[in-house]
VOBA-45874 format. One line per 3 residues: number of its first residue (from 1); their letters; for each residue x, y, z of N, C-alpha, C. Coordinates in steps of 0.02 Angstrom, whole numbers, padded with zeros to 5 digits. Atoms other than C-alpha are relative to their C-alpha. Layout:
N
NUM	A	X,Y,Z,X,Y,Z,X,Y,Z; ...
***
This chain:
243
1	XXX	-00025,-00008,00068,00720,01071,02905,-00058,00018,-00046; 00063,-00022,00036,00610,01166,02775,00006,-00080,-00054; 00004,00046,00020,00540,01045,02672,00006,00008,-00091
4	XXX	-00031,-00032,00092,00580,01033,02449,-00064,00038,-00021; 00065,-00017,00044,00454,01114,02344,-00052,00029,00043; 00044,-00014,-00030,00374,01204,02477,00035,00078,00029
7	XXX	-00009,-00056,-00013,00375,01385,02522,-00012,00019,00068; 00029,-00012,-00078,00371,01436,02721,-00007,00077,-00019; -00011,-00059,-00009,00319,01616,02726,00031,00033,00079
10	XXX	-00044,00018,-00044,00421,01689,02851,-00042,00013,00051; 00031,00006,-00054,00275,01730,02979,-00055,-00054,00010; 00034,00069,-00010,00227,01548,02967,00026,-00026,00093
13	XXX	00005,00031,-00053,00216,01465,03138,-00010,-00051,00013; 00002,00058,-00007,00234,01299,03155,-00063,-00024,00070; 00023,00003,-00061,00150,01284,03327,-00074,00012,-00010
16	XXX	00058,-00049,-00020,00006,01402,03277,-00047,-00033,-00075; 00023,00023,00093,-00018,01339,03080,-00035,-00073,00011; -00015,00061,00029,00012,01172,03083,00028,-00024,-00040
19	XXX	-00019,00025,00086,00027,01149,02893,-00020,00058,-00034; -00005,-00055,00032,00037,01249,02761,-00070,00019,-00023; 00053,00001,00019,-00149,01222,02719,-00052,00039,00044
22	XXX	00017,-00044,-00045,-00195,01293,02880,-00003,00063,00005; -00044,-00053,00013,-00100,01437,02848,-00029,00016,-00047; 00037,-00032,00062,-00181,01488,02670,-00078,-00025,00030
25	XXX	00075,-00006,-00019,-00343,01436,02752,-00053,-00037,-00070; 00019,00031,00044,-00386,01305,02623,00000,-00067,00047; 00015,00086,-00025,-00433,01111,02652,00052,-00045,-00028
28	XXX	-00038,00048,00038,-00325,00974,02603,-00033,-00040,-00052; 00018,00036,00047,-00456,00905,02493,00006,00039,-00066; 00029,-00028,00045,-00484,01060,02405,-00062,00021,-00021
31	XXX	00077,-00007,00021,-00631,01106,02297,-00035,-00052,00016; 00075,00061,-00037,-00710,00925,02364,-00027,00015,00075; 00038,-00010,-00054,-00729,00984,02529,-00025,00065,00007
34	XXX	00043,-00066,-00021,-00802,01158,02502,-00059,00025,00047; 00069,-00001,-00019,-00976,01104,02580,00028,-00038,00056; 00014,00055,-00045,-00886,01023,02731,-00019,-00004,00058
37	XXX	00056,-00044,-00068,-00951,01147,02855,-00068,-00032,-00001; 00076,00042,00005,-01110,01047,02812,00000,-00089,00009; 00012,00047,00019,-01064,00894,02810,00025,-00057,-00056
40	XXX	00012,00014,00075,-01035,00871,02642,00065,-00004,-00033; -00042,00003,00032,-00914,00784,02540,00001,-00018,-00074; 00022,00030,00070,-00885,00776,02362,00031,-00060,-00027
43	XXX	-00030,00068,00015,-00839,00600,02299,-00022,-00021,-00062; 00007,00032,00067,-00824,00491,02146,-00044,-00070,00003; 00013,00075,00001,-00961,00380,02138,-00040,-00024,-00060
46	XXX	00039,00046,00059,-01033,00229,02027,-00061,-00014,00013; 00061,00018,-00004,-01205,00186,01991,00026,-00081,00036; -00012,00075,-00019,-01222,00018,02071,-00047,-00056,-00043
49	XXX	00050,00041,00017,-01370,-00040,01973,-00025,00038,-00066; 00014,-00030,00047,-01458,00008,01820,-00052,00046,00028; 00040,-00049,-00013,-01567,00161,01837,-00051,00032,-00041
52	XXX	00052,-00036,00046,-01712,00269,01754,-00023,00067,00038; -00016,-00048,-00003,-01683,00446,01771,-00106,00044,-00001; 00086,-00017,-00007,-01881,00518,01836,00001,00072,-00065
55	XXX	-00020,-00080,00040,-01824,00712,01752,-00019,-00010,-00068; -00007,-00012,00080,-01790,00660,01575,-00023,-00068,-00041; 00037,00068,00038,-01846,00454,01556,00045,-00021,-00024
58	XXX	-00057,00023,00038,-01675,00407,01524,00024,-00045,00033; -00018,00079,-00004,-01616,00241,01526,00109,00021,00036; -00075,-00021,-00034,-01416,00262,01647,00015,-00077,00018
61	XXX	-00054,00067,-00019,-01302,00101,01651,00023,-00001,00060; -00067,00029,-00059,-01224,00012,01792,00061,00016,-00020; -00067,00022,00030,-01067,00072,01804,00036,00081,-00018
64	XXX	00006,-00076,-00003,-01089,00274,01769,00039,00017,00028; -00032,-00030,-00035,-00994,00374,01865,00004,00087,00023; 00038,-00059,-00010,-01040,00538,01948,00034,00044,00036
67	XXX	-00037,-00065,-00048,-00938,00692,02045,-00091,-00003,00065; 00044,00011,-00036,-01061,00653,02199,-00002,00050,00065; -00027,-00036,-00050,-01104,00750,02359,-00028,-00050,00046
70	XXX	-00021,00078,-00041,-01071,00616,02496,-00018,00032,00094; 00029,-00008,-00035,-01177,00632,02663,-00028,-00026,00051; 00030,00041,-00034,-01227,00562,02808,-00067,00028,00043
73	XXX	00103,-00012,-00013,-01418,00562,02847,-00036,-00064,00072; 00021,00040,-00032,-01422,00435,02980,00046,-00055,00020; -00035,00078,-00012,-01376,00271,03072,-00056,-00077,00002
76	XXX	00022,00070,00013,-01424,00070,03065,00043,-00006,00046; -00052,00017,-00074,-01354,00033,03246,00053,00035,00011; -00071,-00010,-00016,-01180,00076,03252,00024,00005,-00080
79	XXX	-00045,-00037,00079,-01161,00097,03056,-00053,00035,-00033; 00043,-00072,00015,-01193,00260,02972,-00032,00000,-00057; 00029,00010,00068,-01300,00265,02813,00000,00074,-00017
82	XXX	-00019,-00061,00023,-01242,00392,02696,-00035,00007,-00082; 00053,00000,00062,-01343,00464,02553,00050,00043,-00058; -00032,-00012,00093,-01252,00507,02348,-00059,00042,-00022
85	XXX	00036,-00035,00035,-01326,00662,02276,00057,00015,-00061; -00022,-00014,00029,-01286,00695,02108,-00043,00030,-00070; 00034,-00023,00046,-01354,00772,01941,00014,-00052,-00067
88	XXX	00004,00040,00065,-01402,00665,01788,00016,00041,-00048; -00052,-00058,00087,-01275,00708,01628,-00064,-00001,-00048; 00044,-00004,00066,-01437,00698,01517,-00024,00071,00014
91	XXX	00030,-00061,00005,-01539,00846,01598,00027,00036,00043; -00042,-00037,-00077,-01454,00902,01769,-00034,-00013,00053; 00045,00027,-00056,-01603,00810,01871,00033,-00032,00058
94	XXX	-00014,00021,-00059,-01555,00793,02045,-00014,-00097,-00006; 00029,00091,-00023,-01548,00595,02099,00046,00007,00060; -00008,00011,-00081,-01512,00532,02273,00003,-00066,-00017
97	XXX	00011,00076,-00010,-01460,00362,02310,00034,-00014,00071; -00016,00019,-00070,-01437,00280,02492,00036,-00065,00017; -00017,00068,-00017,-01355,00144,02569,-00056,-00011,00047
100	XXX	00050,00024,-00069,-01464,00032,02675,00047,-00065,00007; -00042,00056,-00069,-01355,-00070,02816,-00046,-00051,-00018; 00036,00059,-00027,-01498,-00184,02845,-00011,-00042,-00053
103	XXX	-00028,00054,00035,-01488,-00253,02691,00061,-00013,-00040; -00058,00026,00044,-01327,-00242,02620,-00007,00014,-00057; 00001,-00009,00060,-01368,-00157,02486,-00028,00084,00001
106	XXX	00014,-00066,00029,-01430,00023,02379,-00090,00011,-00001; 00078,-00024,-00007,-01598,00116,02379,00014,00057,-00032; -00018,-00082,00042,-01629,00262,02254,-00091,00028,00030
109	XXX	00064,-00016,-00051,-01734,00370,02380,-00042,00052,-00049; 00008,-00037,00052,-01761,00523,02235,00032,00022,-00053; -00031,-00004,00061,-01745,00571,02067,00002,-00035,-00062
112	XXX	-00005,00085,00055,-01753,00385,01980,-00030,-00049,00038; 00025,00067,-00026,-01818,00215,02007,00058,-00051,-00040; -00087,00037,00000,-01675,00069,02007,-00075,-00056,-00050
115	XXX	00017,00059,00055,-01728,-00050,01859,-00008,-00090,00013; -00028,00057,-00058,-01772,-00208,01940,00008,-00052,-00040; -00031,00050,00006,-01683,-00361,01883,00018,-00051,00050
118	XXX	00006,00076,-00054,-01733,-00492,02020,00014,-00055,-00033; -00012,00091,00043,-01645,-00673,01990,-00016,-00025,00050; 00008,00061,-00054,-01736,-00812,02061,00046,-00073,-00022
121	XXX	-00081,00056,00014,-01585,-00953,02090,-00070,-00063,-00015; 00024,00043,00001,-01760,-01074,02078,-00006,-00007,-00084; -00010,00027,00094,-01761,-01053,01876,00051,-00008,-00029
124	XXX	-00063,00027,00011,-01586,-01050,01868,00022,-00077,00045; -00033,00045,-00012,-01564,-01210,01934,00054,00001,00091; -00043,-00027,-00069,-01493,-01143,02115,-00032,-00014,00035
127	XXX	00045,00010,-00071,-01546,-01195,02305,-00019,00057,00039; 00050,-00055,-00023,-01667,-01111,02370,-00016,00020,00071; 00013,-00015,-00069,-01670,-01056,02551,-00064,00020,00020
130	XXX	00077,-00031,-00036,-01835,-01060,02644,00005,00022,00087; -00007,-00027,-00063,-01830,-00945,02788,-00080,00023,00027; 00067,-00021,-00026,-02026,-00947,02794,-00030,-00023,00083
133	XXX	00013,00048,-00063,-02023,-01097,02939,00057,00012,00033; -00042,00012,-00048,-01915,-01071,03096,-00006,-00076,00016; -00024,00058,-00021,-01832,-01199,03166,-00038,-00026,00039
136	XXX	00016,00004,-00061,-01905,-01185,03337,-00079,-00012,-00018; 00060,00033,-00023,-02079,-01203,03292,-00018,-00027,-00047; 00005,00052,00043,-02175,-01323,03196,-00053,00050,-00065
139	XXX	00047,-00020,00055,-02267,-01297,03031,-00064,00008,-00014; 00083,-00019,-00023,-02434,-01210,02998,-00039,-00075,-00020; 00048,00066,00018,-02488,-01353,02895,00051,-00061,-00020
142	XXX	-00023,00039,00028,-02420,-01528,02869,00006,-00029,-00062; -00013,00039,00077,-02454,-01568,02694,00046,00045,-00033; -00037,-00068,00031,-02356,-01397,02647,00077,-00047,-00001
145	XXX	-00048,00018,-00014,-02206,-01478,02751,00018,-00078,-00037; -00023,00048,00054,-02233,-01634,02651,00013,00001,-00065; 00005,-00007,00088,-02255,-01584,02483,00074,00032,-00013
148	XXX	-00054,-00016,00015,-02108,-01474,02494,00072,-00064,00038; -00049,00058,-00004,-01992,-01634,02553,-00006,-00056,-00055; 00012,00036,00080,-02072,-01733,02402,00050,00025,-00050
151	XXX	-00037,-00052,00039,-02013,-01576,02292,00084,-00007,00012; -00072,00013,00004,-01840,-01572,02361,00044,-00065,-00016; -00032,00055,00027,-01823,-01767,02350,00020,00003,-00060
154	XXX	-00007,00014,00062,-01880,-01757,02187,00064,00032,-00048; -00072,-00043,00022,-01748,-01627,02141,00067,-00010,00009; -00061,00030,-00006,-01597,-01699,02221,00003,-00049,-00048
157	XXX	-00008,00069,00056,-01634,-01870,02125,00030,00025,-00062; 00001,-00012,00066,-01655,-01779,01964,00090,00028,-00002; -00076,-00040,-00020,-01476,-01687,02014,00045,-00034,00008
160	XXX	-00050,00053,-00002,-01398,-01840,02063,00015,-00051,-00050; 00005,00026,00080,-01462,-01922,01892,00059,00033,-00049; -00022,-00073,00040,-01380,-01778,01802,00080,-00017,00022
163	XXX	-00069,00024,-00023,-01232,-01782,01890,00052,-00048,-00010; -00013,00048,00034,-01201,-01965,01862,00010,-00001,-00046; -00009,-00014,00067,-01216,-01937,01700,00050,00019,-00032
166	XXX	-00039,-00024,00036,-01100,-01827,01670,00074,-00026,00043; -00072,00019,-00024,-00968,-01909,01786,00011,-00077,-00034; 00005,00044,00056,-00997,-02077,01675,00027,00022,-00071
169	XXX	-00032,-00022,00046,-00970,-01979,01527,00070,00010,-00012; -00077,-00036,-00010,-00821,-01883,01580,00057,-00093,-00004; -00055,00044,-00014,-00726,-02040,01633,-00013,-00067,-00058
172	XXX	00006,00018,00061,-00786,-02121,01472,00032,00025,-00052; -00029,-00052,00025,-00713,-01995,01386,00082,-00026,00034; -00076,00004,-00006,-00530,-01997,01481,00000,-00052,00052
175	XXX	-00010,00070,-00034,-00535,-02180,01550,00084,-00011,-00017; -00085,00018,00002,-00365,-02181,01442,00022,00065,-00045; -00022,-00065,-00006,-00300,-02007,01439,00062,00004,-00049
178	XXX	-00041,00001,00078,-00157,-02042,01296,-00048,-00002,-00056; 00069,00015,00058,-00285,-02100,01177,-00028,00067,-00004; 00033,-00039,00017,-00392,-01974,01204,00032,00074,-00018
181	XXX	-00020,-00050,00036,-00253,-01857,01179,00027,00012,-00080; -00036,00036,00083,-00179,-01930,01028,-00068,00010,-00043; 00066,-00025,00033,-00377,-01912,00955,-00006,00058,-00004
184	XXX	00025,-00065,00021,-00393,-01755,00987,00059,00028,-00035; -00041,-00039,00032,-00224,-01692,00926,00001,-00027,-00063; 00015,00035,00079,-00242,-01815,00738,-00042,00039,-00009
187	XXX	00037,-00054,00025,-00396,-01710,00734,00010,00080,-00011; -00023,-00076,00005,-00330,-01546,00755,00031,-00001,-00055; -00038,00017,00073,-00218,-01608,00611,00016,00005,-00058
190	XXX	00025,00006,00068,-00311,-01662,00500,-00036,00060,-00020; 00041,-00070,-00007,-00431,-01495,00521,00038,00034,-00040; -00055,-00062,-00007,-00254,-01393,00500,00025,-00021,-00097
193	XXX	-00022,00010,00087,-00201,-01496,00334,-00037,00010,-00055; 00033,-00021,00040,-00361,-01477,00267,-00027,00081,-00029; 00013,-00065,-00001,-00375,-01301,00294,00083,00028,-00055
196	XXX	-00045,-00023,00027,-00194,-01279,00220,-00009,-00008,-00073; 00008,-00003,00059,-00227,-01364,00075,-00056,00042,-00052; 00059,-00029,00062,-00412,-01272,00025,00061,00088,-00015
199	XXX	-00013,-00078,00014,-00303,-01104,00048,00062,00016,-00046; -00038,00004,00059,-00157,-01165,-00057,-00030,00001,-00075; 00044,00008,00048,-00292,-01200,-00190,-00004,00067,-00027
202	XXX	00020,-00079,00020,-00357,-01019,-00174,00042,00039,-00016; -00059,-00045,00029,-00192,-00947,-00182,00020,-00012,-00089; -00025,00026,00099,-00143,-01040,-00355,-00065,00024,-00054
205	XXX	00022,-00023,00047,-00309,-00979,-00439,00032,00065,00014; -00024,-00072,-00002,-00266,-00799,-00361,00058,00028,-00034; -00045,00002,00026,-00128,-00825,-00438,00027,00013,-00090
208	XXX	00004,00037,00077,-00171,-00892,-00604,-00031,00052,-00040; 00030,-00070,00030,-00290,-00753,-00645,00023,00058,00025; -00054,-00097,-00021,-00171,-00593,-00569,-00065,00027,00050
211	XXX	00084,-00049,-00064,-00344,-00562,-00410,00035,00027,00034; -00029,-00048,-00057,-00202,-00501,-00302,-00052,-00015,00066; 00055,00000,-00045,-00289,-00448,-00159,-00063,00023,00017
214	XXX	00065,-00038,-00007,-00435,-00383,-00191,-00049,-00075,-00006; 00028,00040,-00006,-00500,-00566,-00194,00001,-00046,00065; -00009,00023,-00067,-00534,-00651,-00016,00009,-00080,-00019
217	XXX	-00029,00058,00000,-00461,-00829,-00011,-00054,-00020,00018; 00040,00025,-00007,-00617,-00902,00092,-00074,00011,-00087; 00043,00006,00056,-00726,-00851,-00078,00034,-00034,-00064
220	XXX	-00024,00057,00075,-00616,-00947,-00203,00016,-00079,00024; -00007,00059,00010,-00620,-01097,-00126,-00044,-00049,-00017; 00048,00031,00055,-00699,-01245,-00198,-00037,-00038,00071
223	XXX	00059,00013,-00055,-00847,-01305,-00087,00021,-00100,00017; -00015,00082,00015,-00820,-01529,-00037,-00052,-00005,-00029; 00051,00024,00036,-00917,-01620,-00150,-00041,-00020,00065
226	XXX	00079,00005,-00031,-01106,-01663,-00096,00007,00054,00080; 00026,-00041,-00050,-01104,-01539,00052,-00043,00050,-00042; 00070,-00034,00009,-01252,-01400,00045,00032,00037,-00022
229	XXX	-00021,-00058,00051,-01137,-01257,-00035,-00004,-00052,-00047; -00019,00029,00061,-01069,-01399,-00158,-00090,00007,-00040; 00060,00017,00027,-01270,-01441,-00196,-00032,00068,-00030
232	XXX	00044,-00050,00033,-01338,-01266,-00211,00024,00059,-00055; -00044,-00041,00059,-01192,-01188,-00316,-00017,-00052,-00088; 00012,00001,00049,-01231,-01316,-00428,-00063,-00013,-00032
235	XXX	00075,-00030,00002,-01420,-01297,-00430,-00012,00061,-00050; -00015,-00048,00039,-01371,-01140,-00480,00035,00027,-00060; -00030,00018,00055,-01266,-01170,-00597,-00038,00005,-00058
238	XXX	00033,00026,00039,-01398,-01261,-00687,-00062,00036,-00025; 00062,-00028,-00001,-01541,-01143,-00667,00037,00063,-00050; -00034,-00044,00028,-01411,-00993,-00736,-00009,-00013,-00092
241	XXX	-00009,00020,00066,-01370,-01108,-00895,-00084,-00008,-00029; 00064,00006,00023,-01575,-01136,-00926,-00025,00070,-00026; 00023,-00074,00024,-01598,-00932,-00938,00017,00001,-00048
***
């Protein structure tokens, strides 16, 4: 059965064609696979990392997105490592970027240098994997292997201090879980009544003198006594009336 929206010319050949793409002697990708006699595919890809464009000195976001030509240049065992050529929208400078298998991650081989943003999890507060000492054999020096078991004691303690802490708190806090909701919602409350009433205030001068809206409600209201607006409005006040 011919198929909708599709034209058979009549010395089409099923047998001999295949598809109709066959038949006009075009690709199914289209203009992305023009180069595929080579190899070469064109694809949509993202920067993975921040970059600095060698050509023009231009600063390119994570996140970019590039009409790429998509390549494979090699293998890492049994998986293929494929290299992203594309042209930087600032000048049209070629860049290259690679996958590398072995680590699980990107390499920008030409064109740019990848912006490095190394996080060590040891200043953030994160555990630190030491893959310097195998298992199997023993350590070059013993005071190394002690000092760093000192270090980690000392760090769990401080962690387990911490911890405590805040699991004392917490259950200080919601030991009785009505209460502490009934507190916090009176506060929300009172917050909500006080806020209604400064803006009823502001409305009745806005009112009183015809400001409409060209006057913002947070600027006509009246400051609480002794807080630091109340104190320096009337500082000012006073310094005004002395001119």
């Amino acid at each position: 059965m011919q198929g909708f929206n599709k034209y058979y010319p009549p010395d089409y050949e099923p047998d001999k064609h295949k598809s109709l793409n066959s038949y006009h002697g075009k690709h199914a990708l289209g203009k992305r696979a023009h180069k595929v006699d080579q190899g070469i595919l064109v694809v949509r890809f993202e920067l993975p990392f921040n970059i600095w464009c060698d050509h023009c000195k231009a600063h390119i976001g994570q996140g970019v997105r590039y009409n790429a030509e998509k390549q494979k240049v090699g293998n890492y065992y049994s998986t293929p490592i494929w290299a992203f050529r594309f042209k930087c929208h600032l000048c049209s400078g070629r860049i290259e970027i690679r996958t590398d298998p072995q680590n699980t991650a990107y390499v920008v081989t030409e064109g740019a240098r990848q912006k490095n943003e190394q996080w060590d999890p040891a200043e953030n507060g994160q555990m630190v994997i030491d893959n310097s000492v195998s298992n199997n054999e023993a350590p070059p020096d013993p005071f190394a292997s002690l000092e760093k078991d000192v270090t980690q004691k000392a760090r769990a303690l401080s962690e387990s201090e911490r911890l405590a802490a805040l699991f004392e708190k917490n259950d200080s806090h919601w030991s009785d879980p009505y209460a502490a909701s009934y507190a916090l919602r009176a506060s929300f409350r009172e917050k909500k009544r006080v806020r209604l009433e400064s803006e009823a205030k502001a409305e009745e001068v806005k009112n009183r003198f015809g400001l409409g809206d060209r006057a913002r409600i947070e600027d006509l209201r009246t400051p609480k006594p002794g807080s630091e607006e109340a104190v320096w409005e009337k500082r000012e006040w006073e310094r005004a009336k002395g001119e």
